[in-house]
C-alpha positions in Angstrom: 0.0 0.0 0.0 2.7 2.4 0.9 4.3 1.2 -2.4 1.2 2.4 -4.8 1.1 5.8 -2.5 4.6 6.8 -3.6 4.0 5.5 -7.2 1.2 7.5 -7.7 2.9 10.3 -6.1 5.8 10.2 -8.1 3.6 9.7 -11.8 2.1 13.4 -10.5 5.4 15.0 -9.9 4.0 18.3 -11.1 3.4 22.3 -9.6 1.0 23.4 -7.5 -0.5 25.6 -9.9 -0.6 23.5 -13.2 -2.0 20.5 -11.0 -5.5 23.2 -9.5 -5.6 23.8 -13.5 -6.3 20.5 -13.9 -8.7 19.8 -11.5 -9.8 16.9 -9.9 -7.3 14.7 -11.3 -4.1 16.1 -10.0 -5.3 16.9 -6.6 -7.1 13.4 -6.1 -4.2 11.7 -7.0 -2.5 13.4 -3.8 -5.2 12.6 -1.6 -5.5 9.5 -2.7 -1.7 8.4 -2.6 -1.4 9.9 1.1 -4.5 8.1 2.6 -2.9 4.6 0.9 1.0 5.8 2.6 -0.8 6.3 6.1 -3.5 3.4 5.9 0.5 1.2 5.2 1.9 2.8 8.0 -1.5 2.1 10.3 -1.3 -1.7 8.8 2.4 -1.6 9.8 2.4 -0.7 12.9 -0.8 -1.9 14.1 -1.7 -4.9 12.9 -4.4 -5.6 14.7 -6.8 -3.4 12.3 -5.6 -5.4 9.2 -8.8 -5.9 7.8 -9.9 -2.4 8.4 -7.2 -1.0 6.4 -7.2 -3.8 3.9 -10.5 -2.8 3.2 -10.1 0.7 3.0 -7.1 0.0 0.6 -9.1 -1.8 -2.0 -11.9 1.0 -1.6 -9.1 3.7 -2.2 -7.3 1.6 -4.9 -10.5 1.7 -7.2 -11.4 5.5 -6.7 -8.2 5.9 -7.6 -8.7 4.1 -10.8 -11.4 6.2 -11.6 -10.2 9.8 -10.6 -6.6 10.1 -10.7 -5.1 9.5 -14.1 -6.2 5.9 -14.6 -4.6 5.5 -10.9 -1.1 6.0 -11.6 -1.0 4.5 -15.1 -2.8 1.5 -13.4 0.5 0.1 -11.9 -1.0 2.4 -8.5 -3.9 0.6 -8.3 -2.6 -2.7 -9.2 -0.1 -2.1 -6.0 -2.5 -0.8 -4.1 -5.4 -3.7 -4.7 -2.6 -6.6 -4.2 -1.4 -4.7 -0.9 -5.2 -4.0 0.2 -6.0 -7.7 -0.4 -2.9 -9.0 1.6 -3.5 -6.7 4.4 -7.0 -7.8 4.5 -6.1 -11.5 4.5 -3.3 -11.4 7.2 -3.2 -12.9 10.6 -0.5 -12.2 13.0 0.7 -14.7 14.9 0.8 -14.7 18.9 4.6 -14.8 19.7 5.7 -17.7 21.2 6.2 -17.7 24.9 9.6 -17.8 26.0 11.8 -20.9 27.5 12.9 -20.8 30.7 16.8 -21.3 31.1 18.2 -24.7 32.6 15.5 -27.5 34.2 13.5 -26.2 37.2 10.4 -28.0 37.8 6.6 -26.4 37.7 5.8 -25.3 41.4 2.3 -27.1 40.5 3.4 -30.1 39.7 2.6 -33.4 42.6 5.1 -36.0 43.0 3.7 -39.3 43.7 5.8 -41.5 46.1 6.4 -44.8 45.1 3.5 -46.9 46.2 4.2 -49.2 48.9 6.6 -46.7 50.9 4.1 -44.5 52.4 0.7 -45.4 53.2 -2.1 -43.9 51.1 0.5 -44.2 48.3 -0.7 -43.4 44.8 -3.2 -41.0 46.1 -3.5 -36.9 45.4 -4.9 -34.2 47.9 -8.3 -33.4 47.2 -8.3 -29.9 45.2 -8.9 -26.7 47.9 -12.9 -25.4 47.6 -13.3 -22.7 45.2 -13.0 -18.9 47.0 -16.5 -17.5 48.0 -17.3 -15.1 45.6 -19.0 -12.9 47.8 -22.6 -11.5 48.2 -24.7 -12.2 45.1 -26.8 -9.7 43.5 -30.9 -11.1 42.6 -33.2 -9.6 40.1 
């Protein structure tokens, strides 16, 4: 997305007054490039609203097509509809949790003696009653 935002930027490479004498083409191609940079750079850094700004992308990518010079010569809205579509379709993953250093053992975890040794061998304390949860509220 950031990709077709430059591309299209750079096809309109053109001054400020020749581009208001041409109208809506010029300046939507700016408006148009900008809101695909920053919906990349919202993607980028937060991925969690991919399929917002996926969706927004493709949105953008064919207004573009229409109203800004055949969007870039078409390679801008080509860009901007492949990066829309992969932005819509990714997941991030969870990261991993990390390992623990060396072999300690879970505090959780029971040991069971050896049965025989101990009487009531092979047997595990009976789980602690859940906490009271405190005064209920009735409709």
């Amino acid at each position: 997305m950031i990709l077709a935002g430059v591309e299209m930027v750079l096809i309109t490479r053109i001054p400020v007054e020749l581009m208001i004498h041409l109208g809506v083409g010029a300046v939507s191609t700016l408006v148009f490039s900008g809101m695909l940079i920053v919906l990349g750079l919202v993607t980028w850094f937060t991925p969690n609203q991919h399929v917002i700004t996926g969706s927004f992308a493709g949105f953008i990518a064919l207004g573009a097509l229409i109203l800004s010079n055949l969007g870039g010569l078409v390679v801008g809205t080509l860009l901007a509809l492949v990066g829309g579509g992969l932005a819509f379709a990714w997941r991030p993953l969870a990261r991993p949790p990390r390992r623990r250093r060396g072999r300690r053992r879970r505090r959780h975890e029971v040991k069971e003696p050896v049965s025989g040794s101990v009487p009531g061998a092979g047997t595990r304390p009976h789980p602690e009653p859940p906490l009271d949860p405190g005064p209920q509220l009735s409709s």
